[in-house]
N, C-alpha and C positions, 0 to 999 in steps of 0.2 A: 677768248671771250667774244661773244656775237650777243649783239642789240638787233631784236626786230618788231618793229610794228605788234603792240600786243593786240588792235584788230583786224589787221588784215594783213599780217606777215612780210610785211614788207624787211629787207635787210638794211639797217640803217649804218651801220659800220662791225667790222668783225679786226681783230686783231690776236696777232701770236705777242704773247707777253715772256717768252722762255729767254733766257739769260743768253747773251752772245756768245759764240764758240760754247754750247752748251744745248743737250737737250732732255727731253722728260728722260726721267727714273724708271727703269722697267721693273717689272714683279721682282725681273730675274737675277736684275742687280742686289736685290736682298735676299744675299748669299745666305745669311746664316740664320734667315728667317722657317719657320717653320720646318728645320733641320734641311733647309735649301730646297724643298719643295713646298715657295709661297705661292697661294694661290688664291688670296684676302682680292688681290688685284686682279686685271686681266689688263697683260698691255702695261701701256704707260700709267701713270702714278705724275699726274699735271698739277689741275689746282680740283682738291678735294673738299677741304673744308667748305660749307657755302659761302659766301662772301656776304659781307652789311653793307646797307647801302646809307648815306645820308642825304636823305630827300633835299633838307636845306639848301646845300651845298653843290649835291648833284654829284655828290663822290660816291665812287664805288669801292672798296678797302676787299684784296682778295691776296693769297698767300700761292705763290708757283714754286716748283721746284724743278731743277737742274742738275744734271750731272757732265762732266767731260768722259764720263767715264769708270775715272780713277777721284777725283774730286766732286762732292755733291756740297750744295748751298740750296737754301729756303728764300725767298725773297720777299717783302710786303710790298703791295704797290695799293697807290690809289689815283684810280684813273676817272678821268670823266665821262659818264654816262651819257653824255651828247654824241662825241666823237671818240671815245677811249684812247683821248691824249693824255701822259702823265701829266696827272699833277702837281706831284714830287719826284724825285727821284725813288729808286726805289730802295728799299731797306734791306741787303743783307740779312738776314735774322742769327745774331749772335748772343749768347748770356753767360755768365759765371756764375756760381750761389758758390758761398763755403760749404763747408761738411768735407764728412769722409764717406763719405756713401760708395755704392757703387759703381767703377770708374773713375774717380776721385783721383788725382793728383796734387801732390802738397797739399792737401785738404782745401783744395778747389776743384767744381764740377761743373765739367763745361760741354755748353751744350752742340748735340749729335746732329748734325743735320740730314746725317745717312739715316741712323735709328730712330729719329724721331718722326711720329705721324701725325700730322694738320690732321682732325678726321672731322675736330668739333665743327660747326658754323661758328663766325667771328662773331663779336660782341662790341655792341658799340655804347658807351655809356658818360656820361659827363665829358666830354671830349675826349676818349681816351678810346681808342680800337684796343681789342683784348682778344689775343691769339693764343690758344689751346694745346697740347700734345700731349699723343698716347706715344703710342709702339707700334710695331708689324710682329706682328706673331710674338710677342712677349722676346722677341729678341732685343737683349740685353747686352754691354750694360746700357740701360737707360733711365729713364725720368717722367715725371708728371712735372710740365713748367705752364706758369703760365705766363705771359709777356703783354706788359702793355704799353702803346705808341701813342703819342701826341697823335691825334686827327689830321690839324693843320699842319704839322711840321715833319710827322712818322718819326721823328725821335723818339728812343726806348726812353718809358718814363716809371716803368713796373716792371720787375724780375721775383715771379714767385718759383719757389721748386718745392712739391710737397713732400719727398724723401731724399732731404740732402744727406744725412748721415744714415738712407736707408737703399733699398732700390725700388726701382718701378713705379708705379703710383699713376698711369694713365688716365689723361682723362679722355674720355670716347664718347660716350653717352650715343648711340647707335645716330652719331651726326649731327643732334640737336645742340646749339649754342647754349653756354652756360646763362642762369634767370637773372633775373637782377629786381633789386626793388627801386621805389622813391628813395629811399634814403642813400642810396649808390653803393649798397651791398652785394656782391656777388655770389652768386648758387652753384655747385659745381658736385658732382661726386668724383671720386677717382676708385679704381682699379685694386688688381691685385700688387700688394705690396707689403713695406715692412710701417706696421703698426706702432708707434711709440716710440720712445730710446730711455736708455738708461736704464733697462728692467722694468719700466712702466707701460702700459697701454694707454695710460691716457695725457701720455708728454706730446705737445702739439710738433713736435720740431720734426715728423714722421708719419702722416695722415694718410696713408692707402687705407683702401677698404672700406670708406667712411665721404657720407654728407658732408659740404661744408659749407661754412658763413665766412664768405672771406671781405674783408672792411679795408681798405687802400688804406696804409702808412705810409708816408715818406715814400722810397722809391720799393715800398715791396707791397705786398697784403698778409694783413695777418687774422687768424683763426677765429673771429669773434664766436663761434659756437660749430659744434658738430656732433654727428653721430656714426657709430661703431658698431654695427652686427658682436654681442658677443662672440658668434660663431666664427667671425672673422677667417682664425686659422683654418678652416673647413673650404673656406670658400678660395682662401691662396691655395691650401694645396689641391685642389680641384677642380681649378680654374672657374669659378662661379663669381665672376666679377659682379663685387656690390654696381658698378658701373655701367651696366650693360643699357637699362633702360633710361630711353630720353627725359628726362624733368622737369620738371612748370612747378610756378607758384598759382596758387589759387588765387586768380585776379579777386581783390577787396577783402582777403584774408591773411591769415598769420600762417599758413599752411602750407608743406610744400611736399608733395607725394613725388616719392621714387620707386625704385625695383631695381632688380638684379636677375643672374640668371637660376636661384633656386629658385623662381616662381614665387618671391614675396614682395609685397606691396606693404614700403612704409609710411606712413602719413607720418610728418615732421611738424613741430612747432616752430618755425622758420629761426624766431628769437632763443630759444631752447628745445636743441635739437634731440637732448637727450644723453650726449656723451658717449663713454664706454663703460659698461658693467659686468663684470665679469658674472656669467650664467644666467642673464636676463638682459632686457630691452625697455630703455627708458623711452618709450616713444608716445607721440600720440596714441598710434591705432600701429598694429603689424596684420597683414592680411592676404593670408597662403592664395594662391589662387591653382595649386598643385606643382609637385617636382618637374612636370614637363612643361610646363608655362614659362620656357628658356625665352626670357626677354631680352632678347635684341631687337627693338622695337621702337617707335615715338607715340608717346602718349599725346593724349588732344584734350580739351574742353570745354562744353558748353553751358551758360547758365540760359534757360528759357525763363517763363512768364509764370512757369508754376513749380518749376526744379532744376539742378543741376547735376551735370555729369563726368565724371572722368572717365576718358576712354581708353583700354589696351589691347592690341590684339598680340597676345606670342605666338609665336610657330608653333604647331602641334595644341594649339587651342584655340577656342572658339572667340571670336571677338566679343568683348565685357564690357555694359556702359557701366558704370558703379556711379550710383546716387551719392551725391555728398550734401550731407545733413548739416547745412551752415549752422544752426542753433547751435547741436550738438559739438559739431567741430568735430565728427566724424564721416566714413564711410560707410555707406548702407548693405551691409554684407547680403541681407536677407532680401533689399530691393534691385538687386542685379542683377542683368538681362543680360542673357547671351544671345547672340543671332544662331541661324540655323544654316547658315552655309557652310562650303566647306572653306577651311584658310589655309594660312601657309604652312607648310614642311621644312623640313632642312633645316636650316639656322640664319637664319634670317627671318623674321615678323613682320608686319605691315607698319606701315606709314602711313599717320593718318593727317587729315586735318577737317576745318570744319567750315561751312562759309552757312550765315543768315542773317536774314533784315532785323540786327539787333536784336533781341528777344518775342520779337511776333510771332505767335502760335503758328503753327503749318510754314516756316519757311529753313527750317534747319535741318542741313545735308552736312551726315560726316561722312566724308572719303577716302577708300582704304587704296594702300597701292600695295602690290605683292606679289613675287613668284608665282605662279598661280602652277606650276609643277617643279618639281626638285630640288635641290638645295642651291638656293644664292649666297652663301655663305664661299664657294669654293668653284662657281662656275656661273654664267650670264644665263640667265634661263628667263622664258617667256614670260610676261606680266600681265597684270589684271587690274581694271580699274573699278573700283566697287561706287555703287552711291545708296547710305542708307538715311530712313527718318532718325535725326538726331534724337528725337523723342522715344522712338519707340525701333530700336534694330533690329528686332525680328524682320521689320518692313525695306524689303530690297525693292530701293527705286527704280534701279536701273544700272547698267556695268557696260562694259565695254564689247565683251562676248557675246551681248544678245544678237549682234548683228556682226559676224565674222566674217571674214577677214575687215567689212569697210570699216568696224571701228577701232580693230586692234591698231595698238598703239608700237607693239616690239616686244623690245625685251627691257625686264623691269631691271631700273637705275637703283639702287642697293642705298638704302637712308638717305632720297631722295625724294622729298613730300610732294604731291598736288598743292599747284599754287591758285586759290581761287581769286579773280579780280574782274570786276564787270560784265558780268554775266559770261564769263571764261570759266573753264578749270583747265590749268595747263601740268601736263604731264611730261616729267622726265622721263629719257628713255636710254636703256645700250646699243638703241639702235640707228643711231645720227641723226636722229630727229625730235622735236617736242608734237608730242598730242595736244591740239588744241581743243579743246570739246564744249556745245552751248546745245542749246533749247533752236531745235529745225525752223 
């Protein structure tokens, strides 16, 4: 971790947090990933998830991993963002769930620290840090868990698994942290997996492939509402993770818009998400945006002074503001504006975000970051940094390309957003460095 001056770059303190006699996880160590040629990674596999920070506090909560080699372990730490002194100790990250699911032992399922992937951003909510996990390459057996730690104490104080008596069920969301409301609800979708138990589809004890509403009980969370792509099976066997695209709730709404990687866009009733129906969609709104609109990607959104918009850009498609009609409590298919550039390839989509003076006419920029050639999906490739009128994106502000080499940044950091903050946009990068970028 390195803290530096976010105006003038100064290094205020940098720190190696990897576990003693221990260090990063290589691609290569995940043998039986991608039939042993992974390549999700390049290199070491450190701390992946983004980290949360609490401003209060001045704690920073981030997840590292370690290997001797032959032994792998996950760790939480929360350090101080002054000097990146722990502290707490750090937390091992260990869980049990019953079931017989996949890898199960005596009908307990415990968790992988080798197989399991940090990929979400952490979640920080009612005092409780909320730590995520997919997969690397659907190498199995594995889980969808999610873990939640005391703030102050990092004591495990939440163990969910959403396919104990099934398998897989990751959650990924191309890096974005799962949503959360005022009421201290959490948003999350998961992956390819096994759907229901008992011969039913809509038995909560087995939730792949599906929205959810998950409401803290006791020491777990349980299902207050979701939803289920009929098509489900299509998309396990096809790898088309309902999961792929990052999630938001509409700030001052009941609504929560996701995607996957067929290129459908669902508007959810956050409260009633719709369920599972077999050969139909209890949803809001469902809204194709084409078979090659493979989102792996983070959605963005802005409400201005005369409308709002949800933003997506997939690889192999044009970037889409999509109008949302608060009244109606829909998406405006018909008022959707594609920009005219060209975007990403491969599999991989852009990352976006948005920075303006509150809702005031003329000051809203959405920022795309992305491959800008080949596929990042399976290799580090050059990046690009876009800035468009959050109003209107046919209108290209300005990129980072118009002045080459001085303003390129490297190569693009793979579900890694522009962070806009006082007249900054700072950009991640694969290339040992952050872009910092402002007005000459």
């Amino acid at each position: 971790v390195y803290a530096y001056d976010g105006a003038n770059g100064t290094l205020y303190w940098h720190r190696n947090f990897t576990a003693p006699g221990m260090r990063p996880p290589l691609n290569t160590d995940m043998t039986g990933a991608c039939g042993g040629n992974y390549q999700d990674f390049s290199g070491h596999i450190g701390i992946v998830g983004t980290p949360v920070i609490d401003a209060a506090s001045g704690t920073i909560y981030f997840v590292t991993r370690g290997t001797t080699g032959t032994t792998f372990a996950q760790q939480l730490h929360a350090a101080s963002i002054v000097d990146g002194s722990e502290l707490q100790t750090p937390v091992t990250i260990t869980a049990t769930a019953a079931g017989n699911g996949d890898g199960s032992s005596n009908n307990v399922i415990a968790f992988d620290p080798l197989r399991a992937n940090q990929r979400q951003a952490l979640t920080l909510l009612n005092g409780v840090v909320y730590v995520t996990f997919s997969s690397h390459c659907d190498w199995g057996p594995y889980h969808g868990w999610i873990l939640g730690y005391d703030a102050a104490t990092l004591q495990q104080q939440i163990v969910y698994n959403a396919t104990p008596d099934g398998y897989a069920g990751g959650m990924w969301e191309s890096g974005m942290g799962m949503a959360a409301d005022a009421q201290g609800n959490l948003y999350v979708v998961t992956g390819n997996a096994t759907v229901g138990d008992s011969g039913s589809a809509t038995n909560l004890t087995n939730r792949g492939e599906s929205a959810l509403k998950l409401t803290p009980s006791g020491s777990t969370l349980t299902v207050a509402s979701y939803f289920t792509p009929y098509d489900y099976q299509n998309a396990n066997d096809n790898d088309l993770d309902y999961a792929g695209m990052g999630a938001l709730l509409i700030p001052g709404s009941g609504y929560y818009p996701t995607g996957g990687k067929d290129g459908t866009r669902y508007l959810l009733n956050k409260d009633d998400m719709g369920g599972y129906l077999q050969g139909s969609n209890a949803v809001q709104q469902a809204l194709s945006l084409g078979s090659t609109a493979n989102m792996h990607c983070q959605a963005a959104y802005f409400k201005g002074s005369t409308g709002e918009f949800i933003y997506v850009w997939s690889e192999n498609d044009p970037l889409r503001a999509i109008p949302f009609d608060r009244a109606a409590g829909l998406l405006d298919r018909g008022g959707m504006v594609d920009s005219r550039v060209a975007g990403p390839t491969g599999q991989s989509g852009a990352v976006l975000s948005v920075s303006s003076n509150g809702s005031q006419a003329g000051t809203a920029i959405l920022w795309a970051s992305y491959a800008v050639t080949g596929d990042a999906e399976h290799g580090v490739r050059p990046g690009i940094l876009r800035a468009f009128d959050a109003t209107d994106v046919t209108t290209e502000l300005w990129d980072n390309h118009q002045d080459f080499p001085r303003d390129g940044a490297g190569n693009y950091a793979k579900f890694a957003a522009p962070t806009i903050a006082n007249g900054h946009v700072y950009l991640p990068t694969f290339s040992n460095q952050v872009g910092v970028y402002g007005l000459q």
